[in-house]
N, C-alpha and C positions, 0 to 999 in steps of 0.2 A: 293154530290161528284163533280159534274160539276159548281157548284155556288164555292166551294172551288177553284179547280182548273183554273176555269176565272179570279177569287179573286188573285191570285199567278201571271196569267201573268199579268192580269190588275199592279198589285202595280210593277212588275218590268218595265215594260212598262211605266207606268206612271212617275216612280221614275226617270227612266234612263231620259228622254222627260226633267221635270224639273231641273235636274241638269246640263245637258245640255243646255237647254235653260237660267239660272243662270249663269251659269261658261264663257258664250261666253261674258255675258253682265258684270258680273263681272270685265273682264279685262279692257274694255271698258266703263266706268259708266257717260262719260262724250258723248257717242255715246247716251244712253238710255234718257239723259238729254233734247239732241238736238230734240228726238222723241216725247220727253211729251210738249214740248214748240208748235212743231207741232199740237200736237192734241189740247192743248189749248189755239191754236192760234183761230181767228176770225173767219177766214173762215172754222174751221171744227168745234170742240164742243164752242168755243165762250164761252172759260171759261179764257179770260186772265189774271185774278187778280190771276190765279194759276200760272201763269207762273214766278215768281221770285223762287216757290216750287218748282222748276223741278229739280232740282238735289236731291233735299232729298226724292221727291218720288220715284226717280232711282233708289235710293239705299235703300230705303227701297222693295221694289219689287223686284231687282236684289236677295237680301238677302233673302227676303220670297221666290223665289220660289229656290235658290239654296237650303235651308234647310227645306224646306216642302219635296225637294226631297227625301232630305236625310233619315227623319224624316220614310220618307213612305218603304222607304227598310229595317233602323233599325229596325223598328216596335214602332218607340216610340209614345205614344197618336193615339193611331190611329184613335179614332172615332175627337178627333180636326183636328188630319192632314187630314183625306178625306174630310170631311165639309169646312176646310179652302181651300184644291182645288178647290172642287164644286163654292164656291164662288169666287174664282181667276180666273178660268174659264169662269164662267157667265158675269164678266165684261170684259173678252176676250174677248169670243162669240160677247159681243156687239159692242166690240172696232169693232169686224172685221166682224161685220155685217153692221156695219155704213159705212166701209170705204170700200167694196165692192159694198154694197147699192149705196152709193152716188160718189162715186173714189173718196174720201177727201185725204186719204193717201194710195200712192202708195205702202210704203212697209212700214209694222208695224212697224216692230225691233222686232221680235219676237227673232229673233237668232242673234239682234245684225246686225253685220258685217260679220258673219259666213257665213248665210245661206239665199239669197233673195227668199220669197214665194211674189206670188201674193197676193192682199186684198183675192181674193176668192179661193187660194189657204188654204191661212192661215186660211179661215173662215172654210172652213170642214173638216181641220187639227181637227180643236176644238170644228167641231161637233163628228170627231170619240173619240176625248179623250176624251169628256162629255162623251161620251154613256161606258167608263172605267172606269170613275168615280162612274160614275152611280153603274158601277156593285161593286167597293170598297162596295160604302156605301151599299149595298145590302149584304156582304160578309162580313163587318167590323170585325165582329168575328174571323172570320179564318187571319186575320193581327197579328201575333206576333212577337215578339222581336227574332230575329235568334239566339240570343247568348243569352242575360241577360237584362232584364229591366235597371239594373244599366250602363250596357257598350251601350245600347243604349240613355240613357241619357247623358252621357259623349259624345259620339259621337255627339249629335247633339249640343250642348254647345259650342264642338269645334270647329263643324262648322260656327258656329254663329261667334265667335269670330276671327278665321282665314276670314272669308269673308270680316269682316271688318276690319282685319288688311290689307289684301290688296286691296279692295277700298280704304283705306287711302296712302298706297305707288301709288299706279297708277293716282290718285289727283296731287301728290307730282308729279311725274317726269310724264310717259308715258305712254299707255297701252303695259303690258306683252306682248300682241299676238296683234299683226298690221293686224288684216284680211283687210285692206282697200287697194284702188287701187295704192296707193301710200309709201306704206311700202319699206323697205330697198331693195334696191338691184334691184328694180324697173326700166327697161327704158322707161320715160316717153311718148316719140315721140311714141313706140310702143302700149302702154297701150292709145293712142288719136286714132288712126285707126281703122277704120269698119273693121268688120269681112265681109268676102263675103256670100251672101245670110241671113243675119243678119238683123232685123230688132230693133234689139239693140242699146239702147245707148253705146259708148265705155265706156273701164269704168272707164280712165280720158276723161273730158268734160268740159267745161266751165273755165280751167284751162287757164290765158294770166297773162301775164306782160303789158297791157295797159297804156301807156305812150301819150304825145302830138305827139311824132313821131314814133306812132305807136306801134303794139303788138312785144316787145322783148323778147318774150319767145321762139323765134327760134333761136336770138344771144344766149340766155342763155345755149340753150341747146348744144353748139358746144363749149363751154367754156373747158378746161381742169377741172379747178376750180371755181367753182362758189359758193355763199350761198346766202341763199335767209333769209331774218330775217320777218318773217310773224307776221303782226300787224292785227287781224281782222277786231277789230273796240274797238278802242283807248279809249271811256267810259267803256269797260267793260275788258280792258286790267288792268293788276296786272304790273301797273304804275314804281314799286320798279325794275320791270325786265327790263323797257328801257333802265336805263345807263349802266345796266349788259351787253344785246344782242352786245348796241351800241360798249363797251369794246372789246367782242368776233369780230365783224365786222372786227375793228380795225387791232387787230393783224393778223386776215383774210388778210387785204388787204395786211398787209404785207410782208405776204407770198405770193403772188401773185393773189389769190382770186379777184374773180369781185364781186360785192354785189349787190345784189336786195334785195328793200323794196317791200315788197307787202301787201296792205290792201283794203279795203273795206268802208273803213271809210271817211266821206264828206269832212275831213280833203283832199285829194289829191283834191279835186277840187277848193280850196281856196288856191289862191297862195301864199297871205299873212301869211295864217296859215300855209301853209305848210315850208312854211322859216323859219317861226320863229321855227317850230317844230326842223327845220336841223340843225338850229345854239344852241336850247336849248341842245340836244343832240349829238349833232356832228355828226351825221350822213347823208355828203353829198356826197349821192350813188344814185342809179336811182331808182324812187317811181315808183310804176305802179300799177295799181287798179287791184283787182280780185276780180270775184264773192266769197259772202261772204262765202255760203254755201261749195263750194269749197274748199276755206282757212281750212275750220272747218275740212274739211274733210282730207285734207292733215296733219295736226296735232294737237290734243288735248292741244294744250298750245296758251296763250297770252299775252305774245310772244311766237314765237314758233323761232326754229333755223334748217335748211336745209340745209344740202351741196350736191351740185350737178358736180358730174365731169363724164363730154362729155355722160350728158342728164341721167345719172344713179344716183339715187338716195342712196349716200352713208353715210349719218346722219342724225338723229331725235332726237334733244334735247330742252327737257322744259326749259326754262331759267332759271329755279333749278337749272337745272346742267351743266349749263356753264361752272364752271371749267374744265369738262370733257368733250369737245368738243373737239374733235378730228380731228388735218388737214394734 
C-alpha cells in the first residue's frame, strides 16, 4: 500500500519535472544547442568532433524528455518509460556531477532559459529525482494507463509529433517564449545595473557596440529609433539572409532608423574585408564588435533583426521574417 502510494506521487512528480523541463527547452532548441557545444567543447568533456551534432542531439533530448513525461502520467510502457528515465538521469547525475566537481559549466540548461540552478544545485536536484525513480521501478506495477491503453498510445504519438512540429517552427522564425534577458519590451540600460547588495552578474553584460571611436551603445540607446542587424559570425551565418536584413536596414533608414551592425566576427577587424563586405551588401551603417556569446543570446537567428527605440527593445525578427518587420 505505501510502495503503491509512493509509485503515484513519484510518477506525477516525475512526470510533471520532465515536461517541464522539455517544454522550456522545446521553445528554445537552439538555447539547448549552444549548451551541448559547451559541454563538448575542450575544456570540459573534450568531445569536439560532437559538436557539429549539437543541434540534433538538442532535439532529440528536448523531445525524449518532453514525451517520456508524458508517457509516464499516461501510463503508456511503463516498465520502458522508467528504465529510459533511470537512464536520462544517470547521464544527468554525471553531467552535473562533473560540472559541480570540477565548475566546467556554470549553469546546465536543465530549464533552458526558464529556471537558473547552480551546478550543485541542479546536481541534488537529480539526486532527489533518482531516489523517484528509483521508487517507479520498484512500483512499476502499480503504473497504469488512467483512461485506456489505446488513448494513451495516442497521446504519446501526438506528442511526439506536435514536438517536432514546433521545434521545426521555432528553427524557422523564433523561440515561442523569450525567457532571456533581452526579450521584447525590455529596457536595456536597466537590465545592465547592479542590484544593491548583489553579487550577481546583471543580466545584460558584456553587451557594447565596439567601434574605433569607442562603445556606442549609450548613442544607441537614446536613439528614438534604432535597429540593430546582428551578424554573429558570418561562416556560420545563413548567407541567403544578408541581402534580405540589408533590404529591411534600407527601408529602416528610411524611415528615419539609425542602424547598427553588430558581430563577433574577425571580419570587423580587417578593414579591407570589412569594405568590401559594405560595398557587397550595401550596408554603410556603423559596425561594432560584440561579445559572441551575448549576440547568441540576444537572438536565435543569423542574421537576426532588432529594433530599439529610446533603449526599449521593441522587435525580434529571424531574417525569415523580414517581410514582417515592423517600424
Amino acid at each position: 500500500m505505501i510502495l503503491k502510494l509512493l509509485t503515484h506521487i513519484s510518477r506525477v512528480l516525475v512526470g510533471l519535472l520532465f515536461i517541464y523541463s522539455g517544454f522550456v527547452k522545446l521553445v528554445d532548441p537552439i538555447g539547448s544547442q549552444y549548451k551541448f557545444e559547451e559541454y563538448f567543447s575542450a575544456g570540459v568533456l573534450n568531445l569536439e568532433f560532437l559538436i557539429p551534432f549539437a543541434l540534433p542531439f538538442s532535439i532529440l533530448l528536448i523531445v525524449t524528455e518532453l514525451v517520456l513525461g508524458i508517457m509516464l502520467l499516461v501510463g503508456y510502457k511503463a516498465k520502458f518509460t522508467v528504465w529510459s528515465l533511470f537512464g536520462i538521469n544517470l547521464i544527468f547525475l554525471f553531467l552535473t556531477w562533473y560540472s559541480y566537481t570540477y565548475n566546467k559549466v556554470t549553469d546546465c540548461g536543465c530549464f533552458g532559459d526558464a529556471l537558473k540552478l547552480t551546478p550543485k544545485e541542479t546536481f541534488y536536484k537529480n539526486v532527489v529525482f533518482m531516489v523517484f525513480i528509483v521508487i517507479l521501478i520498484l512500483g512499476v506495477k502499480h503504473i497504469k494507463p488512467f483512461i485506456s491503453s489505446k488513448i494513451a498510445s495516442v497521446t504519446t504519438f501526438a506528442s511526439i509529433f506536435v514536438s517536432l512540429l514546433v521545434t521545426y517552427y521555432v528553427l524557422q522564425h523564433l523561440p515561442i517564449i523569450d525567457f532571456r534577458a533581452y526579450s521584447i519590451g525590455t529596457d536595456i540600460a536597466e537590465g545592465m545595473k547592479y542590484q544593491e547588495g548583489s553579487d550577481e552578474i546583471p543580466p545584460i553584460h558584456d553587451f557594447e557596440i565596439g567601434t574605433d571611436d569607442g562603445d556606442k551603445l549609450e548613442e544607441m540607446l537614446t536613439k528614438e529609433k534604432a535597429m540593430l542587424i546582428l551578424i554573429y559570425e558570418l561562416q556560420k551565418a545563413d548567407m541567403e539572409g544578408i541581402p534580405v536584413v540589408s533590404e529591411v536596414a534600407k527601408k529602416a533608414k528610411e524611415q528615419g532608423y539609425e542602424i547598427y551592425v553588430l558581430s563577433a566576427d574577425s571580419m570587423l577587424y580587417d578593414e579591407n574585408e570589412l569594405n568590401s563586405f559594405k560595398e557587397k551588401y550595401d550596408m554603410h551603417y556603423v559596425f561594432g564588435t560584440c561579445d559572441g556569446t551575448a549576440l547568441k543570446t540576444v537572438i536565435r537567428a543569423n542574421p537576426g533583426i532588432v529594433t530599439v527605440k529610446n533603449g526599449i527593445i521593441a522587435g525580434k525578427w529571424n531574417w525569415t521574417d523580414a517581410d514582417d518587420v515592423e517600424l
